[in-house]
C-alpha positions as CSV (number, residue, x, y, z in Angstrom):
1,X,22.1,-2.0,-6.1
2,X,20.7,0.4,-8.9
3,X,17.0,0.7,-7.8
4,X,14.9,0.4,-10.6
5,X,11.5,1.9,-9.0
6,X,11.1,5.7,-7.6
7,X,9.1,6.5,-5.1
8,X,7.6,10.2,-5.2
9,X,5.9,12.2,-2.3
10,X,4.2,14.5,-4.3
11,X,2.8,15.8,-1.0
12,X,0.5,15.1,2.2
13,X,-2.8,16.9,1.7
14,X,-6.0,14.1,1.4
15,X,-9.4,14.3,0.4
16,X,-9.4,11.3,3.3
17,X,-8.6,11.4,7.0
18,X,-8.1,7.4,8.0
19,X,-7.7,6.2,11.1
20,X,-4.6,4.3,10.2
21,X,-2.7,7.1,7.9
22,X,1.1,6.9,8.5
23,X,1.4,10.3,7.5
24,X,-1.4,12.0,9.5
25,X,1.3,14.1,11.4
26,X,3.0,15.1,8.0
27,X,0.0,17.0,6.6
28,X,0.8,20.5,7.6
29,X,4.2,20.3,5.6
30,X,2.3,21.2,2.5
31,X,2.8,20.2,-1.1
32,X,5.8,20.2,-3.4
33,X,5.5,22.7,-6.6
34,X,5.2,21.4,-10.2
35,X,8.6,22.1,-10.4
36,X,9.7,20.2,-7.9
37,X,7.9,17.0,-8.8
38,X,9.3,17.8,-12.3
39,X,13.1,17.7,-11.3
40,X,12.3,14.7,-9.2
41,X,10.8,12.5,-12.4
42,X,13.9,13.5,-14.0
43,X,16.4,12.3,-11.5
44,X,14.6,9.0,-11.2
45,X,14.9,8.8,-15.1
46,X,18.6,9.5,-14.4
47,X,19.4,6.9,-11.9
48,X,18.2,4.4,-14.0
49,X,14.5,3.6,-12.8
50,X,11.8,2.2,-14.7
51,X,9.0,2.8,-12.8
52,X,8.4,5.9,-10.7
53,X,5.1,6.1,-7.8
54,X,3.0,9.6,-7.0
55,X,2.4,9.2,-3.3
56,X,1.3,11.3,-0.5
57,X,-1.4,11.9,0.7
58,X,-3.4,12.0,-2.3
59,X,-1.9,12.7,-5.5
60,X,-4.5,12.8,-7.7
61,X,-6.6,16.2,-5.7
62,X,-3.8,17.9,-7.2
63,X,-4.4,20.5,-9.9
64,X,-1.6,19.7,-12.3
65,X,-2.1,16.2,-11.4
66,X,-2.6,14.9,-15.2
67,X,0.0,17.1,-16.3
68,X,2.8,15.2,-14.0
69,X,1.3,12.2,-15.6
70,X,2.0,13.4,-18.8
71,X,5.3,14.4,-18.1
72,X,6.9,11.0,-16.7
73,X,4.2,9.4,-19.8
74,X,6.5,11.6,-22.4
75,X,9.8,10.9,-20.6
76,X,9.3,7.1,-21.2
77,X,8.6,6.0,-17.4
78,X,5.8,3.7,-16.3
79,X,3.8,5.4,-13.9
80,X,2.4,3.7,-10.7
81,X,-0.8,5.9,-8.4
82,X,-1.2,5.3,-4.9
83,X,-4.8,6.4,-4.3
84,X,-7.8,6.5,-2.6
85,X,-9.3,6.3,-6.2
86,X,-12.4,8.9,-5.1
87,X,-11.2,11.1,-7.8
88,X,-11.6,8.6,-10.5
89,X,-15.2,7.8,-10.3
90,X,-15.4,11.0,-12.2
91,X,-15.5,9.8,-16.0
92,X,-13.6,13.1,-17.7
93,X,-11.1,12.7,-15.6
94,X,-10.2,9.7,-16.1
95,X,-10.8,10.0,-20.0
96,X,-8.3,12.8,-20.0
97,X,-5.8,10.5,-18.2
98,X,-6.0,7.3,-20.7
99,X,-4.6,9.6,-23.0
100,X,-1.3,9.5,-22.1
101,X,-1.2,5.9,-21.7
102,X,-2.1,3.1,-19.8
103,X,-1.0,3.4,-15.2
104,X,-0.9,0.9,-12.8
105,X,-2.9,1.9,-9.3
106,X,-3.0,1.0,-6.3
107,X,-6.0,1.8,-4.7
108,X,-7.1,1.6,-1.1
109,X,-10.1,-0.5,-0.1
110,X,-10.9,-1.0,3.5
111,X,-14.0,-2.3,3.7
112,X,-16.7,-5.0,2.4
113,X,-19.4,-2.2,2.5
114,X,-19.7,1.5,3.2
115,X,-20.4,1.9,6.6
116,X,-16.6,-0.4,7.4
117,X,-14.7,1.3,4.8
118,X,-16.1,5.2,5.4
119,X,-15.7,4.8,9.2
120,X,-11.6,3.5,8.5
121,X,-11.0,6.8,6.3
122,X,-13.8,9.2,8.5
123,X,-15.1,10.1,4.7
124,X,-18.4,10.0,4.0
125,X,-19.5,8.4,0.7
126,X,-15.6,7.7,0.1
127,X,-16.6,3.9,-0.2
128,X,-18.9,4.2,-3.3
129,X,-16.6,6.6,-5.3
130,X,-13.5,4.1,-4.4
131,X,-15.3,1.5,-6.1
132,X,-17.0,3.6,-8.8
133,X,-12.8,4.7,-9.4
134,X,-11.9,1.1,-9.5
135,X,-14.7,0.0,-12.0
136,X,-13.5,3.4,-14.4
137,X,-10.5,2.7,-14.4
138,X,-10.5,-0.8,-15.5
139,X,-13.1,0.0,-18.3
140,X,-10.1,2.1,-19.2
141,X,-7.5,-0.2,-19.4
142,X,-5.1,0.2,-16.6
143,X,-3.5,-1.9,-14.0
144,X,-5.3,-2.1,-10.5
145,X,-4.0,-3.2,-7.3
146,X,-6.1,-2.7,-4.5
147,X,-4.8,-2.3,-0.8
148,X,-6.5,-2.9,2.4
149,X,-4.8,-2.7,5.6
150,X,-5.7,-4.9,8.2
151,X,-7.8,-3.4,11.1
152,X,-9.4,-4.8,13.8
153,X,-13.1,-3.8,12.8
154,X,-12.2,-5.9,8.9
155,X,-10.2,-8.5,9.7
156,X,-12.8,-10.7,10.3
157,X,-14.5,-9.5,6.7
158,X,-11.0,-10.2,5.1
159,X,-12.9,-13.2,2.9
160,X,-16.0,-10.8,2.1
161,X,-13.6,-7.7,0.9
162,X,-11.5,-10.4,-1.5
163,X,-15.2,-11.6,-3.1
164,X,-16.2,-8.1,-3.9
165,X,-13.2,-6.8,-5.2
166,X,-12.8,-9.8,-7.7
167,X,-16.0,-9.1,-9.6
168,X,-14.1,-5.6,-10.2
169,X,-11.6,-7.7,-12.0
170,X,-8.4,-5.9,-10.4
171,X,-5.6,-7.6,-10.9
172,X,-3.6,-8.1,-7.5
173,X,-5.5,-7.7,-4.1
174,X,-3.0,-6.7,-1.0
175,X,-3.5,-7.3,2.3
176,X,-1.4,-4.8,4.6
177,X,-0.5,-5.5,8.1
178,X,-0.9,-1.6,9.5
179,X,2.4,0.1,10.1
180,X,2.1,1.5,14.2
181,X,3.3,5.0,12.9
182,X,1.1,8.3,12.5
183,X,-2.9,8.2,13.0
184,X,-2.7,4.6,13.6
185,X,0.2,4.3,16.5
186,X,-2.2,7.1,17.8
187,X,-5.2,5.4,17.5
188,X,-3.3,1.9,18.1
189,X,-5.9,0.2,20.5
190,X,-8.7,0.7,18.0
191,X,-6.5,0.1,15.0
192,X,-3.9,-2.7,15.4
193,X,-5.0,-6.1,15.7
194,X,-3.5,-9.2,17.6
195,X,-1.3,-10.7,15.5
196,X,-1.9,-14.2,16.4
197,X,-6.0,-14.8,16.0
198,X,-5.6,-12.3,12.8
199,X,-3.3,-14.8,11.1
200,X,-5.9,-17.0,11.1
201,X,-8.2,-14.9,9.1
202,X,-5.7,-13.9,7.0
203,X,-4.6,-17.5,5.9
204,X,-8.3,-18.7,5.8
205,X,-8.6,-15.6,3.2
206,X,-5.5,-16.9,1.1
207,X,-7.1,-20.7,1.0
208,X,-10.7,-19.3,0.2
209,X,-8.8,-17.3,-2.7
210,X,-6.1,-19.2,-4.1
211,X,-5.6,-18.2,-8.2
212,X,-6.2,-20.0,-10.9
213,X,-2.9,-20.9,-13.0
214,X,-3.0,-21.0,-16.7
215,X,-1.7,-24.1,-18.8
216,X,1.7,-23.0,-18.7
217,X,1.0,-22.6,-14.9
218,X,1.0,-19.3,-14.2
219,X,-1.2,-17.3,-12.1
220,X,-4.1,-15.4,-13.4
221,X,-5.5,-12.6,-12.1
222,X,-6.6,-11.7,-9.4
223,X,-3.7,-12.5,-7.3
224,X,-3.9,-12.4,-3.8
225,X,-0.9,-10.9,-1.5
226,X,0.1,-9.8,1.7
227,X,2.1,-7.5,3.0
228,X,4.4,-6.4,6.2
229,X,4.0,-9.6,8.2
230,X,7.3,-11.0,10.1
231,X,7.9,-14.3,8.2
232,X,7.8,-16.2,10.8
233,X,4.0,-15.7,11.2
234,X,2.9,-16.9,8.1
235,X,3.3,-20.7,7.5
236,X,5.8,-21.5,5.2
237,X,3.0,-22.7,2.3
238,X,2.0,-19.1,2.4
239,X,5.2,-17.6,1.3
240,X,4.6,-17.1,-1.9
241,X,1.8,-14.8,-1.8
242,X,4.1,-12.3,0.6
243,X,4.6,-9.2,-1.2
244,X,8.6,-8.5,-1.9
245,X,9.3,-4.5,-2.1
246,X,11.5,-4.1,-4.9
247,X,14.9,-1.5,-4.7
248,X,13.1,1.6,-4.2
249,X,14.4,5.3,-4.7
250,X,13.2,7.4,-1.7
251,X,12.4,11.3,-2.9
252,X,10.2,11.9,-0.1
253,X,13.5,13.5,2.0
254,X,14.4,15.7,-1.7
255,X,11.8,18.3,-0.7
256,X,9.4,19.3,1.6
257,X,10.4,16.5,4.4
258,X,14.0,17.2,4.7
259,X,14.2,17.4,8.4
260,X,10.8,16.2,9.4
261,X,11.6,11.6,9.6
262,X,14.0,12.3,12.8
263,X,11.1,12.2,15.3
264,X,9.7,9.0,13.9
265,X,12.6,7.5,12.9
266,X,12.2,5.0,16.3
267,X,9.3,3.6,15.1
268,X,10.7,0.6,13.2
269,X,10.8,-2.8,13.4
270,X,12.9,-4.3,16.1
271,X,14.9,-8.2,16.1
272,X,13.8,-9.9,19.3
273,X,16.0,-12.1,20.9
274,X,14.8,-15.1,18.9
275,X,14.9,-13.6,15.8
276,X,19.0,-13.1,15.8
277,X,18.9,-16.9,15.4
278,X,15.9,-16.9,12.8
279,X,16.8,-18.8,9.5
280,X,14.2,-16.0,7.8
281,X,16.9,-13.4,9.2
282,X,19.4,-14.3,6.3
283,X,16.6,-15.6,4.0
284,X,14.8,-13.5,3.3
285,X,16.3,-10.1,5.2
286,X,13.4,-10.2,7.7
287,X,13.7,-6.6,10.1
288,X,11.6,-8.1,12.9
289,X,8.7,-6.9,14.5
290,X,7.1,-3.2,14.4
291,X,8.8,-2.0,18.4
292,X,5.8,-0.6,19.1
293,X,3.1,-3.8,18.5
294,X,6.1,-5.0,21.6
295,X,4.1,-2.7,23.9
296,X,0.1,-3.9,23.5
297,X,0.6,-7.8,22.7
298,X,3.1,-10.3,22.8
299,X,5.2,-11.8,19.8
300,X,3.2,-14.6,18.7
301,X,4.9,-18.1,17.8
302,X,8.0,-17.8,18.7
303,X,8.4,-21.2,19.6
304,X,8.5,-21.7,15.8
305,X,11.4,-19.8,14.9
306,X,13.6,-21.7,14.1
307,X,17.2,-22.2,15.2
């Protein structure tokens, strides 16, 4: 299949440090050079994608970060941002970057107030820029999708996060289960919730949240997601808000991480016994369960997979 989005590690440096980063143990491999990022953009443009991602760490601390934005503006690609958004609370900024068009973000919210969200990215003052980002941003024009990944110390504020981020009028909210790999398989016993009690939270935030649909019944913004649960966690009237990756181009490995994935390459997601005779299996091409979540808690409802 001809993947039709590009994901680019522009590099791992971050103006946060949170608890839960996958890449923590990636951020002394530096950043890739203009050039680099360059040649990458180009290759995406050449296998066909449409959209291409900046990713790290934080993309947008870099100093030729609007000029890569220029450059996949002018060679016709949409541009998508994964950031903490801190940057953007500065209004220049993101003046200078509405010139070249208008960029979907996804931004990275972790809290309901500042004392939960700084205390998940050990950033002071991180929690009012985020939002002051998110707020600019819109004013501007562009697309916003904000991420929060599902700790123990929020999921219980799941309901209070969605409220505040919808009277910032973004345009999909994510909820991520937290990926056992980096800071937070380091820090899993602070980090990683039970699966079982959280998905109550989680669906109790999807009911409280449901979107609107217009006359022609489609959903209006904001729409509410999550993402990286087993399917067979969620019931099935919840399916349709799960978050579906689409064919993604991979350029982290192009560069600076050619020979760094191999240590952490066991940390994926592992098919239990029951799950070889899952009907989600061949669905919906579910991978299981994160192997190390195996090691603190116990798979929960298994006895409604179904055979």
């Amino acid at each position: 299949m001809t993947p039709t989005n590009a994901e680019l590690k522009v590099g791992f440096e971050c103006n946060n440090n949170c608890r839960f980063c996958l890449n923590s143990h990636k951020k002394d491999l530096g950043s890739k050079s203009t050039n680099q990022i360059k040649q990458d953009v180009l290759e995406a443009k050449r296998l066909g994608c449409k959209l291409i991602s900046f990713t790290g760490g934080e993309p947008s601390i870099r100093e030729d970060f609007i000029e890569l934005c220029a450059f996949a503006a002018n060679n016709g690609l949409m541009l998508e941002i994964h950031t903490n958004g801190r940057v953007f609370s500065y209004d220049p900024l993101v003046r200078s970057l509405s010139v070249f068009g208008s960029f979907y973000f996804l931004v990275s919210v972790h809290g309901s107030n500042a004392k939960m969200h700084d205390s998940l990215t050990r950033a002071a003052g991180s929690f009012a820029q985020t939002l002051k980002g998110i707020s600019n941003l819109k004013k501007s024009g562009h697309h916003v999708t904000t991420n929060t990944v599902i700790t123990k110390s929020n999921v219980k504020y799941l309901r209070k996060i969605v409220r505040m981020l919808k009277k910032y009028n973004v345009d999909i909210i994510e909820l991520t289960w937290p990926e056992p790999m980096g800071a937070a398989k380091e820090n899993f016993s602070e980090i990683v919730p039970d699966l079982a009690p959280s998905v109550k939270y989680i669906c109790d935030t999807l009911d409280q949240n449901i979107p609107l649909t217009d006359a022609k019944d489609r959903y209006l913004p904001p729409i509410i997601k999550y993402h990286n649960l087993p399917w067979c966690v969620m019931p099935e009237k919840y399916h349709k808000f799960a978050s579906s990756p689409s064919e993604i181009a991979d350029f982290e490995s192009s560069s600076i991480t050619k020979n760094a994935r191999s240590k952490y390459d066991a940390e994926k997601k592992i098919l239990i016994f029951q799950c070889k005779q899952c009907v989600y299996k061949k669905k919906f091409g579910c991978n299981g369960v994160f192997r190390v979540y195996l090691d603190f808690f116990s798979f929960p409802f298994r006895s409604k997979i179904r055979k």
